[in-house]
DSSP file (Angstrom, degrees, kcal/mol; ACC not computed):
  #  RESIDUE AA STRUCTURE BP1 BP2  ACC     N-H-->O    O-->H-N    N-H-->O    O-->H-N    TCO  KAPPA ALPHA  PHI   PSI    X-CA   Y-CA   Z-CA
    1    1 A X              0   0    0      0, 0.0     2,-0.2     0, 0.0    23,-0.1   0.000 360.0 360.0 360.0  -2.7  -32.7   56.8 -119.4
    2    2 A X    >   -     0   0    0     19,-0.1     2,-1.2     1,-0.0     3,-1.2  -0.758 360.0 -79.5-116.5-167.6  -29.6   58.2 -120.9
    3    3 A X  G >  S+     0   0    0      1,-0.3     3,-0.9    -2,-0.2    17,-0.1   0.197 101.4  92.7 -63.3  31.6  -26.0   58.1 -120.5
    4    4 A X  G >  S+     0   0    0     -2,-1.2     3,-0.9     1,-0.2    -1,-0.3   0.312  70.0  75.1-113.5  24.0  -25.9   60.4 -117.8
    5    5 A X  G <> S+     0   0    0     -3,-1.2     4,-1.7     1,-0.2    -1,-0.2   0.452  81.5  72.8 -61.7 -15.0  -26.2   57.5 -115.1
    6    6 A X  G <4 S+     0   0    0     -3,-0.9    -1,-0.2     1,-0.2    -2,-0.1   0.406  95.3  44.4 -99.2  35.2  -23.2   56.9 -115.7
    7    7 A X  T <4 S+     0   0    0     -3,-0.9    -1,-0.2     9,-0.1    -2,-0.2   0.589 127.1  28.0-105.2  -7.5  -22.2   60.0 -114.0
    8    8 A X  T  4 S+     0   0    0     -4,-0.2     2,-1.8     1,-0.1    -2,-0.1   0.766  94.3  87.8-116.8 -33.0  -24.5   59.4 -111.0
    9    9 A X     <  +     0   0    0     -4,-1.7     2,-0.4    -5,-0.1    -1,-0.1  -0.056  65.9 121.0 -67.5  52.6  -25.0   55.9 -110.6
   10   10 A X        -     0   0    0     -2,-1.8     2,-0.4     6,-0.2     6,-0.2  -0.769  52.1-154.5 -82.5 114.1  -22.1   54.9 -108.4
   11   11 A X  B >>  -A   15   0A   0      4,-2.6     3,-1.9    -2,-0.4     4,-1.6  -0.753  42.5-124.7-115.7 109.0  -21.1   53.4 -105.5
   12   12 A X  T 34 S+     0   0    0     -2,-0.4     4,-0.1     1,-0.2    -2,-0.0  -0.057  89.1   8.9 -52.5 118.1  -18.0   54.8 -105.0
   13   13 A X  T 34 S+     0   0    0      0, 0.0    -1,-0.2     0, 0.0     3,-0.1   0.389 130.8  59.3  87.0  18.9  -15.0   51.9 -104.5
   14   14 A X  T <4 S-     0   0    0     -3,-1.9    23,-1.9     1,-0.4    24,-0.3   0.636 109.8 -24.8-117.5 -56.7  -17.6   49.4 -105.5
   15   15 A X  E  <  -AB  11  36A   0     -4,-1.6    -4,-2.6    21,-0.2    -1,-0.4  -0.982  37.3-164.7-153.9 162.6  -18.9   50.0 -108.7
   16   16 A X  E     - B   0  35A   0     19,-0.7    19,-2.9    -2,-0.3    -6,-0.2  -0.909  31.8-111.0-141.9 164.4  -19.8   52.1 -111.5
   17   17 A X  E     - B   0  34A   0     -2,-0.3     2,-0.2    17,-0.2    17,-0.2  -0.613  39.7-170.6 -84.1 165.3  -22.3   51.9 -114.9
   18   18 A X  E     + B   0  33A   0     15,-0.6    15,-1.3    -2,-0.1   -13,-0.0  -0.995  54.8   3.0-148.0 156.4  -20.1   51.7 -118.1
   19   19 A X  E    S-     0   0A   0     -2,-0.2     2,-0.3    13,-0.2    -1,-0.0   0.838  78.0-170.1  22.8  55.9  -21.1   52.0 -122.1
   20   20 A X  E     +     0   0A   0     12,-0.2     2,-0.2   -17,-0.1    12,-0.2  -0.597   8.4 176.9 -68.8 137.2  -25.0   52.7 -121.4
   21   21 A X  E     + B   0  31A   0     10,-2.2    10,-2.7    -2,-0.3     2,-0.3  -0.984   8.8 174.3-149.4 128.3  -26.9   52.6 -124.3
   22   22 A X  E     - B   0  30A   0      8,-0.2     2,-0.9    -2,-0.2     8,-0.3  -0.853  21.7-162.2-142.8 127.8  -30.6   52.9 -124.7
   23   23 A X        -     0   0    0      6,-1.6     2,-2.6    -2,-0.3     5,-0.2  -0.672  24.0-154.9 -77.2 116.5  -33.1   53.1 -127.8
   24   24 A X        +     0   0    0     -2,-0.9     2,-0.3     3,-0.1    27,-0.1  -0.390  55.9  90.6 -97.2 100.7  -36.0   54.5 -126.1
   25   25 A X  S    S-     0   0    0     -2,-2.6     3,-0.4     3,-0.1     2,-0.4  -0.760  91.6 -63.3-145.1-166.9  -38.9   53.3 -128.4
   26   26 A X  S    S+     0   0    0     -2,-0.3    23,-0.3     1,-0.1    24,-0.1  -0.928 124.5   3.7 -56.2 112.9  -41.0   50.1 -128.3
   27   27 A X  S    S+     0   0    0     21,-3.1     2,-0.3     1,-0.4    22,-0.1   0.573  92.5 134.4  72.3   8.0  -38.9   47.4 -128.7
   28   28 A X  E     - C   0  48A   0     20,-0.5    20,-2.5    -3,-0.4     2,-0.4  -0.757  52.7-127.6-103.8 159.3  -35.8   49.2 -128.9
   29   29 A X  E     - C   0  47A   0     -2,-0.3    -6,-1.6    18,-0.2    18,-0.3  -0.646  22.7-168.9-111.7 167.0  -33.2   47.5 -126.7
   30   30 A X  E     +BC  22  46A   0     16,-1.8    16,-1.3    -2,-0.4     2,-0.2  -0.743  10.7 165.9-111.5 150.7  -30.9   48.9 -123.8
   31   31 A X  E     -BC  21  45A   0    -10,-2.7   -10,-2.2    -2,-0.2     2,-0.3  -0.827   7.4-178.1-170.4 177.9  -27.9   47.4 -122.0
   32   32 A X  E     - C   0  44A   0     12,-1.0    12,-1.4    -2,-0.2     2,-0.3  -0.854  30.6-118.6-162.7 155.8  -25.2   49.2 -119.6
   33   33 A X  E     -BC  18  43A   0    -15,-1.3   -15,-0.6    -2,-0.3     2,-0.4  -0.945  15.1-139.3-112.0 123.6  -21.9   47.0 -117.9
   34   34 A X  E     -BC  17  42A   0      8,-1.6     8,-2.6    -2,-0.3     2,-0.6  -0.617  29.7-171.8  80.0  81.7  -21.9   47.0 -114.1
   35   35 A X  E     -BC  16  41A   0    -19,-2.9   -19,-0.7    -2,-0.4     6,-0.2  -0.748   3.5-171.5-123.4 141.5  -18.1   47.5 -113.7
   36   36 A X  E >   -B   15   0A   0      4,-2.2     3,-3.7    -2,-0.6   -21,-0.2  -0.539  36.3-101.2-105.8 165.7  -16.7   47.1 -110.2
   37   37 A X  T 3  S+     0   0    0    -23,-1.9    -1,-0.1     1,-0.4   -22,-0.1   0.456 108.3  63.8 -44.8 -20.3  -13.3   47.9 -108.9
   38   38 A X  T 3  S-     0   0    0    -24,-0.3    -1,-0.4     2,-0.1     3,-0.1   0.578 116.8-106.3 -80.1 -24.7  -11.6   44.2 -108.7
   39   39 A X  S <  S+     0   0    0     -3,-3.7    -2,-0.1     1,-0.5     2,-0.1   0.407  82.3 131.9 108.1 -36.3  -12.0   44.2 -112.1
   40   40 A X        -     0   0    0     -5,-0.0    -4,-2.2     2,-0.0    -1,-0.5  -0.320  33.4-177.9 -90.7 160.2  -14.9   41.8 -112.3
   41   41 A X  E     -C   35   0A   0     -6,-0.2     2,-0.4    -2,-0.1    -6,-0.1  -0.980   6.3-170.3 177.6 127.9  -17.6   43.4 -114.7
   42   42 A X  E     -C   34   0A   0     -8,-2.6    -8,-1.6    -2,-0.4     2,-0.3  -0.991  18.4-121.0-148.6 137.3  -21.3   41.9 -115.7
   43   43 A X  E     -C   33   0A   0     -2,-0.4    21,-3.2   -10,-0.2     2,-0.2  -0.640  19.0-174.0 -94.7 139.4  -24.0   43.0 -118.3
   44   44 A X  E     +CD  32  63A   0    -12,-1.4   -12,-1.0    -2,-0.3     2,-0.3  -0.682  22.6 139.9-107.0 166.1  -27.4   44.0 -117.9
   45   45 A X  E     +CD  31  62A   0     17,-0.9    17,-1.4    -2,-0.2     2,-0.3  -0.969   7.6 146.3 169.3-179.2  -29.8   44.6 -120.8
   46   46 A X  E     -C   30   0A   0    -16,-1.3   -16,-1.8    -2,-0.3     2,-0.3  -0.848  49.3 -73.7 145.1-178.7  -33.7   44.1 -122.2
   47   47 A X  E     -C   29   0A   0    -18,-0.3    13,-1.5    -2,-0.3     2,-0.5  -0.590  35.5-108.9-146.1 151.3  -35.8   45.9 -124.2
   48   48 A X  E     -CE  28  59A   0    -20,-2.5   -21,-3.1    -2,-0.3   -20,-0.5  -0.836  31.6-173.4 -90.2 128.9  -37.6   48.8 -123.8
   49   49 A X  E     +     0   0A   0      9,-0.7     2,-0.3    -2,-0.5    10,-0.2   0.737  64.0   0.7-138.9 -59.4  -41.6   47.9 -123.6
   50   50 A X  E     - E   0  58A   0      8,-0.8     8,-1.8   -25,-0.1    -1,-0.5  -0.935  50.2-163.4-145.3 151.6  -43.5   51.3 -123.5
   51   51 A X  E     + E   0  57A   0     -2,-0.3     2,-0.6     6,-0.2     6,-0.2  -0.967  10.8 173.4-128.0 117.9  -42.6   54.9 -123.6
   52   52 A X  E >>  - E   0  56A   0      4,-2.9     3,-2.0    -2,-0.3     4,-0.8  -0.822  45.2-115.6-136.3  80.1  -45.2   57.2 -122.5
   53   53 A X  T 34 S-     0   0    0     -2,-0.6    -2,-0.1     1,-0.3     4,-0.0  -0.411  82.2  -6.4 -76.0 147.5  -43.1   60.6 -122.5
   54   54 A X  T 34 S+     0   0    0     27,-0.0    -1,-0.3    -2,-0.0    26,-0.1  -0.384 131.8  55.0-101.2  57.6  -42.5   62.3 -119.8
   55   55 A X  T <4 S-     0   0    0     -3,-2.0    25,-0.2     1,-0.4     2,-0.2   0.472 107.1  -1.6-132.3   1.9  -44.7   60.2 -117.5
   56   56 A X  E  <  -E   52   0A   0     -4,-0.8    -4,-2.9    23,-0.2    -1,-0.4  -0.837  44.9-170.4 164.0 143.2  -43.8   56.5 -117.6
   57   57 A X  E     -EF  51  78A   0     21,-1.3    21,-1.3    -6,-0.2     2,-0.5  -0.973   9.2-161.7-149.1 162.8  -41.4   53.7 -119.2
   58   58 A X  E     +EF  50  77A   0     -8,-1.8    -8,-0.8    -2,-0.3    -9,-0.7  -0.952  20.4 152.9-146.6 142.3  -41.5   50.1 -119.0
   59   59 A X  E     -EF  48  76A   0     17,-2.3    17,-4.3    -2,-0.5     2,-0.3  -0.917  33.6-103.1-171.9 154.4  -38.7   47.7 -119.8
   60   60 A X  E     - F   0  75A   0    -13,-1.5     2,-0.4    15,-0.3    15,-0.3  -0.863  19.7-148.2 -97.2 150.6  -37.0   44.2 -119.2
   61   61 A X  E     + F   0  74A   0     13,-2.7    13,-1.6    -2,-0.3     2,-0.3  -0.839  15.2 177.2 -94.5 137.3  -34.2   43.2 -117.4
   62   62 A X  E     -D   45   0A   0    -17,-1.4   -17,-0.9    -2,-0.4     2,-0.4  -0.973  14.9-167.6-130.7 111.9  -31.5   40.1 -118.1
   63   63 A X  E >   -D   44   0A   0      7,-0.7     3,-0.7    -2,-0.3   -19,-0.2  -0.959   6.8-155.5-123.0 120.6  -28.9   40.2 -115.5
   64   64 A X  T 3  S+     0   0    0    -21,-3.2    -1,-0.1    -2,-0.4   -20,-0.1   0.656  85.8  29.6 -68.9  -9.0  -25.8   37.8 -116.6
   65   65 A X  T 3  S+     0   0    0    -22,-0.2     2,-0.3    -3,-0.0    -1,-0.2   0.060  78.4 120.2-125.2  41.6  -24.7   37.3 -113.5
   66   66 A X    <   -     0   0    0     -3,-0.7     4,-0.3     4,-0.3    -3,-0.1  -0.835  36.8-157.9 -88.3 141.7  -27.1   37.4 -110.4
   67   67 A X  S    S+     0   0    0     -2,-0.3     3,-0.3     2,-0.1    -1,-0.2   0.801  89.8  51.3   3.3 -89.7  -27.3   34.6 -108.4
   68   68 A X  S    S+     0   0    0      1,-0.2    34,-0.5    -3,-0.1    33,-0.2   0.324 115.5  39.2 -86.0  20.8  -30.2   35.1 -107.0
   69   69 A X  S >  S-     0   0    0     33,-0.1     3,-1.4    -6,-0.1    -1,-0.2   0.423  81.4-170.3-114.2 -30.8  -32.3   35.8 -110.3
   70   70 A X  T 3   -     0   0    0     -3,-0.3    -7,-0.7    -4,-0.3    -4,-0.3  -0.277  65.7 -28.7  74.2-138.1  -30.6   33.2 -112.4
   71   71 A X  T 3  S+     0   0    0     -2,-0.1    -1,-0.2    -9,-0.1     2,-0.2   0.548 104.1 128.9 -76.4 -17.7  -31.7   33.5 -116.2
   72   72 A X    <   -     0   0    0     -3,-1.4     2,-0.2   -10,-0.1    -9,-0.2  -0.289  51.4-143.7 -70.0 116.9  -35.1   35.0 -115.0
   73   73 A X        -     0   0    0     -2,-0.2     2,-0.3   -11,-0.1   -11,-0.2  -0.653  14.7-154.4 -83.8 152.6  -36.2   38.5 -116.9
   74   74 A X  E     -F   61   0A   0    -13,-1.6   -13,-2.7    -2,-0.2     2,-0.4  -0.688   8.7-129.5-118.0 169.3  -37.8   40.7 -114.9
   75   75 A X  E     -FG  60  94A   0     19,-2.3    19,-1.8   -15,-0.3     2,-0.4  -0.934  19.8-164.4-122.6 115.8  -40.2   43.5 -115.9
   76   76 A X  E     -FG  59  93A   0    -17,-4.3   -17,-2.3    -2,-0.4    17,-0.3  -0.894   5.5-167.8-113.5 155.2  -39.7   47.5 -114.6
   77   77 A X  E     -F   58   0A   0     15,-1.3     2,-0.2    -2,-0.4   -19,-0.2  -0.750  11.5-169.4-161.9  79.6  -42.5   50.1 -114.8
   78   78 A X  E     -F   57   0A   0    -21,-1.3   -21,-1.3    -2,-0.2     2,-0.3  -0.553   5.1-169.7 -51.8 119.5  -40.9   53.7 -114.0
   79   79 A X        -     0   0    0     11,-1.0     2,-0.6    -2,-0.2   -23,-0.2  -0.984  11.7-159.6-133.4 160.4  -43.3   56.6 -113.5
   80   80 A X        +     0   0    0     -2,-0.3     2,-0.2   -25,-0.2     9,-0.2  -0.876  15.3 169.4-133.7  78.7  -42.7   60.0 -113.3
   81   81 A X        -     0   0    0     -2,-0.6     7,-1.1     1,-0.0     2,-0.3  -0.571  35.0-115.4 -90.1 165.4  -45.2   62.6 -111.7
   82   82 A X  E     +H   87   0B   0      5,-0.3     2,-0.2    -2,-0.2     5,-0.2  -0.719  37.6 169.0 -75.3 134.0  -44.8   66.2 -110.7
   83   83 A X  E >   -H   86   0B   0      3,-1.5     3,-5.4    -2,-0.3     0, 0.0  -0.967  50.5 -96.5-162.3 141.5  -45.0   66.9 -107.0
   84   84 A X  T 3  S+     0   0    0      1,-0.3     3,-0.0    -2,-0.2    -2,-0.0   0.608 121.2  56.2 -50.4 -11.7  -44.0   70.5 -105.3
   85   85 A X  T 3  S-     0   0    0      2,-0.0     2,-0.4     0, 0.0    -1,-0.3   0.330 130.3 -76.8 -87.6  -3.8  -40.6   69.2 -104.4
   86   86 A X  E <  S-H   83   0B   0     -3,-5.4    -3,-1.5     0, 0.0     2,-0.3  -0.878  89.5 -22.4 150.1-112.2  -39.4   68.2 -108.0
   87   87 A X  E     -H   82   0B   0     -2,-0.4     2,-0.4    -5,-0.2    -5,-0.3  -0.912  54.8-127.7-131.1 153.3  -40.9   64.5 -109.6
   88   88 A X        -     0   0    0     -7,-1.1     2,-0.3    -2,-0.3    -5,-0.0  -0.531  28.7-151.6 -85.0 143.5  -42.3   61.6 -107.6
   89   89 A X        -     0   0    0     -2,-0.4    -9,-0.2    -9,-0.2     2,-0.1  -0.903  14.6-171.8-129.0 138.6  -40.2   58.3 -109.0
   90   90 A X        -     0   0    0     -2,-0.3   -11,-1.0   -11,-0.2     2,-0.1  -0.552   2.5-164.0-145.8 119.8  -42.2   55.3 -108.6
   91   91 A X        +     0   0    0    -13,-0.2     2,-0.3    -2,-0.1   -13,-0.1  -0.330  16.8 175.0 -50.9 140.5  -40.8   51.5 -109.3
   92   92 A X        -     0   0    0    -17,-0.1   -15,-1.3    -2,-0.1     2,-0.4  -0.795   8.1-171.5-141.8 157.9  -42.3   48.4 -109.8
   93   93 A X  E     -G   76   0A   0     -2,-0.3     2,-0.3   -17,-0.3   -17,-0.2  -0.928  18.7-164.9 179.5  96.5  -39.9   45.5 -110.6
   94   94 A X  E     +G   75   0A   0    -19,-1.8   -19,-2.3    -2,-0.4    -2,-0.0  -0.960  50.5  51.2-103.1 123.2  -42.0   42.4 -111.6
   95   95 A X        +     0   0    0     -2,-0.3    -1,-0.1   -21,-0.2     0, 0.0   0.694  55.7 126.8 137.9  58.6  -41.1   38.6 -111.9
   96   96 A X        +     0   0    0     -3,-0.2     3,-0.3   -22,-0.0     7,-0.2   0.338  30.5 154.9 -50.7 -18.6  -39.5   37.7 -108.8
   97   97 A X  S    S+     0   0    0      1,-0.2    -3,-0.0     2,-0.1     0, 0.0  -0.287  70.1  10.5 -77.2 143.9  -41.7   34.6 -107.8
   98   98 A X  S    S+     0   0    0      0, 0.0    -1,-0.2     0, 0.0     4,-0.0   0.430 105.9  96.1   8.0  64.2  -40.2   32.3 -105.8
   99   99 A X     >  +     0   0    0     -3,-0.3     4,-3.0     2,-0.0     3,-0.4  -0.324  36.6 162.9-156.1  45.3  -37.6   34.2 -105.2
  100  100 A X  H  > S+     0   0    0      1,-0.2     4,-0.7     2,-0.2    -3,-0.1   0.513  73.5  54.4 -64.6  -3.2  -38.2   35.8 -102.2
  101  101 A X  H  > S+     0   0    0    -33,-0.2     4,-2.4     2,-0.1    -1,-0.2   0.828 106.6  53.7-102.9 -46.5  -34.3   37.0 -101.5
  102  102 A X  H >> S+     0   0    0    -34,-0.5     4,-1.9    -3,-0.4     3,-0.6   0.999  98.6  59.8 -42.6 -65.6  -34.1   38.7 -104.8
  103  103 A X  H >< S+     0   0    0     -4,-3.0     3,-0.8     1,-0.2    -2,-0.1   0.780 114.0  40.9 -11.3 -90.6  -37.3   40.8 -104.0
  104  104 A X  H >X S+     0   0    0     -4,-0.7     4,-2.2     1,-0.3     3,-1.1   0.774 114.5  50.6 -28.2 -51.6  -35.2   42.3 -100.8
  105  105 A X  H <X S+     0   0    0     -4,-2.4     4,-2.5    -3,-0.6    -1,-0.3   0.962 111.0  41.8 -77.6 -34.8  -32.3   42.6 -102.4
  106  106 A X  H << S+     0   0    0     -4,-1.9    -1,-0.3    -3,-0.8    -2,-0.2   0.206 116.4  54.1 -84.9   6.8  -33.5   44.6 -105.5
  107  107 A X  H X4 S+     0   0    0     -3,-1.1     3,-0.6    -5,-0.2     4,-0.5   0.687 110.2  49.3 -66.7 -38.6  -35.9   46.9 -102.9
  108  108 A X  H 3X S+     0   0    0     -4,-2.2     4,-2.6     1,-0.3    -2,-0.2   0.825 116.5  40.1 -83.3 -40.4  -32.7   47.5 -101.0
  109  109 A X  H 3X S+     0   0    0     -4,-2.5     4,-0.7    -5,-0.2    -1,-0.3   0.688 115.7  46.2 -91.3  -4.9  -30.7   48.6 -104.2
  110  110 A X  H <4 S+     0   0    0     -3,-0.6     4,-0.5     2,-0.2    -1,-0.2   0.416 112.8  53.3 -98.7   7.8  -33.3   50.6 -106.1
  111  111 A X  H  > S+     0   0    0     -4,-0.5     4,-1.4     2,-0.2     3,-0.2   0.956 110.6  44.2 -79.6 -58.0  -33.9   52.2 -102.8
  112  112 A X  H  X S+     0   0    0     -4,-2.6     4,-0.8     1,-0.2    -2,-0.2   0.669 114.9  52.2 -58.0 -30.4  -30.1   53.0 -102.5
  113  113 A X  H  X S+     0   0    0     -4,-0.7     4,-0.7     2,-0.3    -1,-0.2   0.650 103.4  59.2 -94.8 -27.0  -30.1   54.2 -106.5
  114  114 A X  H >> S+     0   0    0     -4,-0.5     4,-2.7     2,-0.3     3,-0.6   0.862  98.8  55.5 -67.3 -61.3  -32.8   56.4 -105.8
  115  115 A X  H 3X S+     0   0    0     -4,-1.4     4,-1.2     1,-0.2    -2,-0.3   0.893 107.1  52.3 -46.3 -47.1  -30.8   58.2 -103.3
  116  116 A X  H 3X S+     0   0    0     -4,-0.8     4,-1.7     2,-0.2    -2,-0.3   0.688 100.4  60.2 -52.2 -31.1  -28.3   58.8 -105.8
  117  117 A X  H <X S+     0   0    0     -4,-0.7     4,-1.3    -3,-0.6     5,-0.3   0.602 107.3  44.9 -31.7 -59.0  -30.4   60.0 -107.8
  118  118 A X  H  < S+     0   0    0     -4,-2.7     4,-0.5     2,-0.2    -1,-0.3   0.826 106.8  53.7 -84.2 -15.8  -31.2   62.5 -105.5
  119  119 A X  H >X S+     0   0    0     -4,-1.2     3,-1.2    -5,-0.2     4,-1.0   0.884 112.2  48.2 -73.9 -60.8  -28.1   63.6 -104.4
  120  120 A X  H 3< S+     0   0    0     -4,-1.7     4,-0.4     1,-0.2    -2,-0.2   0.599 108.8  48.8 -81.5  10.0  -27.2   64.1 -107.6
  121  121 A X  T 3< S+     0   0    0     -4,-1.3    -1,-0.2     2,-0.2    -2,-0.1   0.509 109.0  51.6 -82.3 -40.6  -30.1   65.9 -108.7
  122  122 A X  T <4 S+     0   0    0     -3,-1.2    -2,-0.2    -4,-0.5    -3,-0.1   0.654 107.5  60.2 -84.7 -16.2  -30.0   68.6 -105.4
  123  123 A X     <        0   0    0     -4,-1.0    -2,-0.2     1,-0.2    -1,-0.2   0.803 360.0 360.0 -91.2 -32.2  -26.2   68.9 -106.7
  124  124 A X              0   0    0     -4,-0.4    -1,-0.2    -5,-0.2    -2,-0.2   0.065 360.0 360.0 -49.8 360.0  -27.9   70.1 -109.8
């Protein structure tokens, strides 16, 4: 939840985070740029919902340019246990419906960010 995704949240020759910013309160707001290698470059952002340190955060998402989400905010609900290998991560990413192609594609990419997450974490 700070700017140090943007050292790990990469896919290298596609895309990278840029000027992440988050106030982590209730009601404090976030936003990051998505910029990829062509050039081409789209904002995320929303507002931070709950903070329940170190165990859980909650926020919305506003993506200006998906497709396949349109205009629609969506909801996230991070939490953060202790487990003998490090923390248990767990996602929930609410307000898909009817939008059954988003769903897939946003499990597929928080699945892949997750990995990064762990790679860069074990590098740690």
């Amino acid at each position: 939840m700070t700017s140090e995704v943007e050292r790990w949240w990469t896919l290298p020759g596609v895309y990278r985070l840029k000027d992440w910013r988050a106030d982590l309160r209730p009601q404090g707001a976030w936003s990051v740029c998505v910029a990829f290698c062509d050039s081409r470059s789209f904002d995320e952002w929303g507002e931070i919902c709950a903070v329940e340190a170190p165990s859980r955060v909650v926020l919305t998402r506003h993506f200006a340019a998906d497709p396949l989400i349109s205009e629609r905010e969506t909801t996230l609900a991070c939490r953060f246990e202790s487990s003998p290998r490090g923390a248990l991560i767990t996602l929930r990413e609410d307000g898909f419906l009817g939008r059954p192609q988003a769903v897939h594609v946003a499990a597929e990419n928080w699945e892949k960010i997750l990995g990064w997450l762990d790679a860069h974490l074990s590098r740690a």
